[in-house]
GUTI-21952 format. One record per residue: residue in three letters; x, y, z of N, C-alpha, C in turn. Coordinates in pm, whole numbers, plus 50000, padded with zeros to 5 digits. Layout:
% GUTI-21952
ALAXYZXYZXYZ ...
END
This chain:
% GUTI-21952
UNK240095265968447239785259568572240195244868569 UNK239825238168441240055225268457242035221068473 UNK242875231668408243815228968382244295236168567 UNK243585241668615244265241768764244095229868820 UNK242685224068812242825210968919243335199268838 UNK244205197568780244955192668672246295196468768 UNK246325200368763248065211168834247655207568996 UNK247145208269078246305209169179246945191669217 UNK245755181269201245845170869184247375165069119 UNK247765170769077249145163769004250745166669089 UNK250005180869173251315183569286250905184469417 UNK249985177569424249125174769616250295168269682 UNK251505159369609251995153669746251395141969787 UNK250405136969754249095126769850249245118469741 UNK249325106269737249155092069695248275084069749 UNK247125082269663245995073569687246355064169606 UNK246215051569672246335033869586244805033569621 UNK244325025769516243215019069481242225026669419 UNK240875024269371240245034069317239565039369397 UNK239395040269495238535049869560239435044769737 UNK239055058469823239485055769944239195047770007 UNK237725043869976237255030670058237895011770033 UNK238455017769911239045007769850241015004569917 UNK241395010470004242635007870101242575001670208 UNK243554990070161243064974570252244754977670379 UNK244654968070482245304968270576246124983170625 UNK247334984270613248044994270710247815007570574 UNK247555005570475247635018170364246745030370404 UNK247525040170374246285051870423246355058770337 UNK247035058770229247455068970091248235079970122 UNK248645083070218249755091470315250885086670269 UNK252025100170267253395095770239253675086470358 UNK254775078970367255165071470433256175082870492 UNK256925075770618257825082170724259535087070623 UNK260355097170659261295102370617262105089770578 UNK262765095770509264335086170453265705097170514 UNK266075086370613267235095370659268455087470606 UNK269555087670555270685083670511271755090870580 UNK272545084670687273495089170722275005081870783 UNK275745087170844277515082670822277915088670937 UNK278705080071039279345085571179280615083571129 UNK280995091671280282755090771301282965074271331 UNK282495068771370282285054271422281535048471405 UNK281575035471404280295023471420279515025171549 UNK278225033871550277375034571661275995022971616 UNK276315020671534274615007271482274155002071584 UNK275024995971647274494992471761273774998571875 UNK274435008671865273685019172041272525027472024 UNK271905026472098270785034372098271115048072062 UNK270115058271983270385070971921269335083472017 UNK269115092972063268715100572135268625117072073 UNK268015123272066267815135371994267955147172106 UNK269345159472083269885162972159269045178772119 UNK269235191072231269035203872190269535207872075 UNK269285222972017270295224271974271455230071989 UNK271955235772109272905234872210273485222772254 UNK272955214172240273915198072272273755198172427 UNK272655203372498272955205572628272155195772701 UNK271115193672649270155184772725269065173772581 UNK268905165272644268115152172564266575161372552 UNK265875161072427264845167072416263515154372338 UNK264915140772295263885129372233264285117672281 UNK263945108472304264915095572368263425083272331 UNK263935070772304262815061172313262195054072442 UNK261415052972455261085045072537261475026972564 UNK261975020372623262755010472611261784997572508 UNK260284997672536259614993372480259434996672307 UNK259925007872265259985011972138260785010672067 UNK262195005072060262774998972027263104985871913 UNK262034979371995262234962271973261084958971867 UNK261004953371769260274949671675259674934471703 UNK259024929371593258744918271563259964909771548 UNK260474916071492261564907571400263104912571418 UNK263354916271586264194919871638264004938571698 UNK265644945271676265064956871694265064962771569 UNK265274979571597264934989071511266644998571481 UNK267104986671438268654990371450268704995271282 UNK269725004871233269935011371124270064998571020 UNK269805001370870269954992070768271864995470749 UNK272184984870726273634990170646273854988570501 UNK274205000970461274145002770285275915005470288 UNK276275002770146277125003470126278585018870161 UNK279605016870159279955028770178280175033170320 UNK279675028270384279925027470593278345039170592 UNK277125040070480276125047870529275085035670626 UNK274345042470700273025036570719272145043870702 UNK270965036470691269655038970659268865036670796 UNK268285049970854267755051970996266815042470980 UNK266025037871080264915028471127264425037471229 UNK265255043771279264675048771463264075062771458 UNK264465070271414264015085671378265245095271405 UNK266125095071376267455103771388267105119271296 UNK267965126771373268245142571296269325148071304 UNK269765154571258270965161871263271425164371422 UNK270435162171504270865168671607270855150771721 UNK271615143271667271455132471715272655125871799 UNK272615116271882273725116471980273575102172028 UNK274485095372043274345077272122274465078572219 UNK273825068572276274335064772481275085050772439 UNK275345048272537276435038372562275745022372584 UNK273895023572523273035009772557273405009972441 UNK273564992772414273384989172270271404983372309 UNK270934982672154269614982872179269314968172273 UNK269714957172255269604948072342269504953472504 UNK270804960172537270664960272654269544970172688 UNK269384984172606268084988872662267014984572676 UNK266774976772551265234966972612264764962672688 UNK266304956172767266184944772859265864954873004 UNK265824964772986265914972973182264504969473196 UNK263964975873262262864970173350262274984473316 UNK262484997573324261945010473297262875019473200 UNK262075028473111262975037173036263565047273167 UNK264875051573162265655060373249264615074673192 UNK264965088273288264865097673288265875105373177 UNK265455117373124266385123273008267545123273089 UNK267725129573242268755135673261269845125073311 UNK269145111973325270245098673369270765098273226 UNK269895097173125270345092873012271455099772961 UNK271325115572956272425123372925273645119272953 UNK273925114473071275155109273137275665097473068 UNK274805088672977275305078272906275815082572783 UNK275825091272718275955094372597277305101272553 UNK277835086972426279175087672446279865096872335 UNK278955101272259279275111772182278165115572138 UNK278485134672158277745143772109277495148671981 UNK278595143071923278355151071766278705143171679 UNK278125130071645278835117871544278655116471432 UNK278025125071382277435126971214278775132271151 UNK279415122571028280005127570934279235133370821 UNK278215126170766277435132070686275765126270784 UNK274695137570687273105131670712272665134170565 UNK271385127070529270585130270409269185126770447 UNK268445142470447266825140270421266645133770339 
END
């Protein structure tokens, strides 16, 4: 028994900092943190806003809100790592697609557009050379 919760505890997945739960100060919750996406276009899209397509490519099923975007400390534009990869900030998937806002200008509208205006901005459907979970 003891050597299951041994095994148990050792492959939960769950990371607790501090000694006890009550003991996790500011944003920590002992929760994995959000995905690591690593990925590579046909082009330099860094700039443009990214949108999450069917999987038919037929219609927008994720898009940000113009307010979601923009950070403290600018926006939520990809890291650039060496090699022409980036490192997502925004939440991209395989099934991901740009419009034609760079994030500046989406911020700046006054309301997020509807999926189906947005569709119409989007200047390529299939720009992933590579992705990495």
């Amino acid at each position: 028994m003891v050597v299951s919760v041994v095994f148990f505890v050792s492959c939960s997945g769950r990371k607790i900092t501090g000694t006890a739960a009550g003991d996790l100060k500011g944003g920590e919750t002992g929760l994995p943190g959000p995905k690591c996406i690593v990925y590579k276009t046909k082009k330099d899209y860094s700039l443009l806003v990214p949108v999450i397509l069917s999987k038919e490519r037929t219609f927008i099923v994720s898009y940000p809100d113009v307010a979601d975007i923009r950070t403290s400390d600018g926006f939520t534009l990809p890291t650039s790592l060496t090699g022409g990869y980036l490192l997502d900030n925004r939440g991209i998937g395989p099934d991901v697609a740009f419009l034609s806002f760079t994030y500046e200008s989406y911020a700046a509208m006054p309301r997020t557009p509807a999926a189906a205006e947005l569709f119409g901005k989007i200047i390529d459907k299939d720009p992933l050379l590579e992705i990495y979970d």
